[in-house]
C-alpha positions as CSV (number, residue, x, y, z in Angstrom):
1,X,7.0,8.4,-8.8
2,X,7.5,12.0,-7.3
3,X,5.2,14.8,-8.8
4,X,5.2,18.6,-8.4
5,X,2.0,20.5,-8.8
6,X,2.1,23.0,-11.5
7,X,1.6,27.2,-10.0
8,X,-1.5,27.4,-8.4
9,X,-4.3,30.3,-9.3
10,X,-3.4,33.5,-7.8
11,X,-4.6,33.6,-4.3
12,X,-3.4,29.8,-3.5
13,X,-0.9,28.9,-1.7
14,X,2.3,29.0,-3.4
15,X,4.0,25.8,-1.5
16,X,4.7,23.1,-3.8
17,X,3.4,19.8,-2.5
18,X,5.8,16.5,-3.2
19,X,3.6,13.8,-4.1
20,X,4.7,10.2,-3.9
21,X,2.4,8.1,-5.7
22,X,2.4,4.1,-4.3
23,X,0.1,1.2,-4.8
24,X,-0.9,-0.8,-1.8
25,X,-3.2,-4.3,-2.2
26,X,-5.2,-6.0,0.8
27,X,-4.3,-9.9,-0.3
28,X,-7.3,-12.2,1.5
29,X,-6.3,-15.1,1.8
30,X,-9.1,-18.4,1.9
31,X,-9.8,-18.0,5.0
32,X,-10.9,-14.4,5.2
33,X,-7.4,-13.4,6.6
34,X,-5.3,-10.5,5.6
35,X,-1.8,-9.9,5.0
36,X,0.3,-7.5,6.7
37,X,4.0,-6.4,6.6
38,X,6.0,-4.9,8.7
39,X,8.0,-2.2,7.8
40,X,12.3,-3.0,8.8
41,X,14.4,-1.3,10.7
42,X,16.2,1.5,8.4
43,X,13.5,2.1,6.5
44,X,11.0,5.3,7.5
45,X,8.4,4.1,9.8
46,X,10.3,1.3,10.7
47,X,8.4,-1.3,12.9
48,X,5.1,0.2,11.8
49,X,2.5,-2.7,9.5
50,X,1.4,-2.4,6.3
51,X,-0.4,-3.8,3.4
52,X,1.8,-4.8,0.9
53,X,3.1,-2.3,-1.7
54,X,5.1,0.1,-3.3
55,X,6.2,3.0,-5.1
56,X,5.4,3.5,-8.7
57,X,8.4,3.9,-11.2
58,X,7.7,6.9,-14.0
59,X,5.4,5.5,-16.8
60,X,4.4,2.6,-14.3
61,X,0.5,2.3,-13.7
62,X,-0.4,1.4,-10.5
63,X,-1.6,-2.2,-11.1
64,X,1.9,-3.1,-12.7
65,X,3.7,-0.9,-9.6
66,X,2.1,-3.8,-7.5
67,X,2.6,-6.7,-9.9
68,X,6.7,-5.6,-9.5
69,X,6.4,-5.0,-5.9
70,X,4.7,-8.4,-5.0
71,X,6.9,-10.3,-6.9
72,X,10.1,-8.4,-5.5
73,X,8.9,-8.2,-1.7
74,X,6.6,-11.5,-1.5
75,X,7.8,-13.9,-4.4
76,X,4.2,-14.3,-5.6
77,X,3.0,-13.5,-9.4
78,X,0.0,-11.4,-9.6
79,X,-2.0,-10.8,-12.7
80,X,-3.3,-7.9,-13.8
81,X,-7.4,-9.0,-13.7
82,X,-6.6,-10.4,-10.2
83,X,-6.3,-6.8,-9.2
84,X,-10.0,-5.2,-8.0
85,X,-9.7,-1.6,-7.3
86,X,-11.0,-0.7,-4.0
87,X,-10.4,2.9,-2.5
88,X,-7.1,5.2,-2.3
89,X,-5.5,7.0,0.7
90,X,-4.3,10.4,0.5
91,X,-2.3,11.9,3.5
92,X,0.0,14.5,4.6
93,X,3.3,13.6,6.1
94,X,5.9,16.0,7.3
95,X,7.2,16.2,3.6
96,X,5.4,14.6,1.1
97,X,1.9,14.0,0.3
98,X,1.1,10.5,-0.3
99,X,-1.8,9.1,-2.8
100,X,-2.3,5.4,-2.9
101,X,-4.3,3.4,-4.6
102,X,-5.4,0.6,-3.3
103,X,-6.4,-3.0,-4.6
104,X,-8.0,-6.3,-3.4
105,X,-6.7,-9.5,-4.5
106,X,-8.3,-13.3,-3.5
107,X,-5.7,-14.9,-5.8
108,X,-1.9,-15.2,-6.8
109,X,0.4,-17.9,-7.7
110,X,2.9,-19.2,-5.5
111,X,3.5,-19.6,-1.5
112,X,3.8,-15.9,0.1
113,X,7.4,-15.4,2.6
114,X,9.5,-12.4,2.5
115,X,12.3,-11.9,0.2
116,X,13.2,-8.5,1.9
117,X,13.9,-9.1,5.4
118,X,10.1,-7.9,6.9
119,X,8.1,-9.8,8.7
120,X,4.6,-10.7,7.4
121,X,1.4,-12.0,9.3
122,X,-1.8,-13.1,8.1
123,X,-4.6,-11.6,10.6
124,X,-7.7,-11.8,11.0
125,X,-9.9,-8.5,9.8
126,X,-11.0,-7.9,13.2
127,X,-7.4,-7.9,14.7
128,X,-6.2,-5.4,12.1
129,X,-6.3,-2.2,14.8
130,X,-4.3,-4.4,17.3
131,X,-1.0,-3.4,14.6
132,X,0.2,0.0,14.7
133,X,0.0,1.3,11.3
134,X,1.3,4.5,9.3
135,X,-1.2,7.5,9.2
136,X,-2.1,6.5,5.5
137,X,-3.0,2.9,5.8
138,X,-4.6,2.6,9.5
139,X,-8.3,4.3,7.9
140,X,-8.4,1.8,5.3
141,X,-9.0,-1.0,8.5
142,X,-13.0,0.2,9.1
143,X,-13.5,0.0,4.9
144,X,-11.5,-3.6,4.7
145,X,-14.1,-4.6,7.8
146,X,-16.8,-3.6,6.1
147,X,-16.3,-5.1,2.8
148,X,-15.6,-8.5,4.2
């Protein structure tokens, strides 16, 4: 979902800011691992690992965004209570300003593979900084270390 801040006061900075609003989830799996995906070539920030995620549709909240997404990318179902609100990122990129929420999750039904061509790895917490990441998701590495 793409936002456009309203005019700011007088005095601000009259830029407009294009915020893209996407939902991310750190999935832990039994044994403490986590899952990553990486992103495939043609898409920005190709090669680059994530958690798993995406962009909200308009009306969508952020829990259901990630419902969609993780069936569409992972083939897993995810219910809503399943879903533990844990921080957000918020970076700058060249142009657009990303906010993500982002969720843990312990439990889903079905075997996790990838229905849209990235790869995915399940890695250990302390192996997370080994995996280049984009700007927004690399900081969450030191909280997801510290909560588990």
């Amino acid at each position: 979902m793409t936002e456009f801040c309203p005019d700011p006061p007088s005095g601000w900075p009259r830029d407009l800011v294009n915020i893209v609003t996407v939902s991310a989830v750190v999935m832990i799996d039994i044994d403490g691992r986590v899952l990553i995906a990486q992103r495939p070539e043609g898409k920005s920030m190709a090669g680059l690992w994530e958690f798993p995620g995406g962009k909200l549709e308009p009306g969508e909240t952020p829990e259901r965004a990630l419902i969609r997404e993780l069936k569409e990318e992972l083939g897993v179902d995810i219910s809503e209570s399943c879903l533990a609100a844990f921080t957000f990122a918020s970076h700058t990129y060249d142009d657009f300003h990303l906010l993500m929420p982002v969720y843990l999750c312990r439990k889903w039904d079905g075997l996790v593979r990838p229905c849209e061509g990235q790869k995915l790895k399940w890695v250990k917490v302390g192996d997370l900084k080994t995996y280049p990441m984009p700007p927004a998701d690399a900081p969450l590495i030191a909280m997801i270390r510290d909560f588990l």
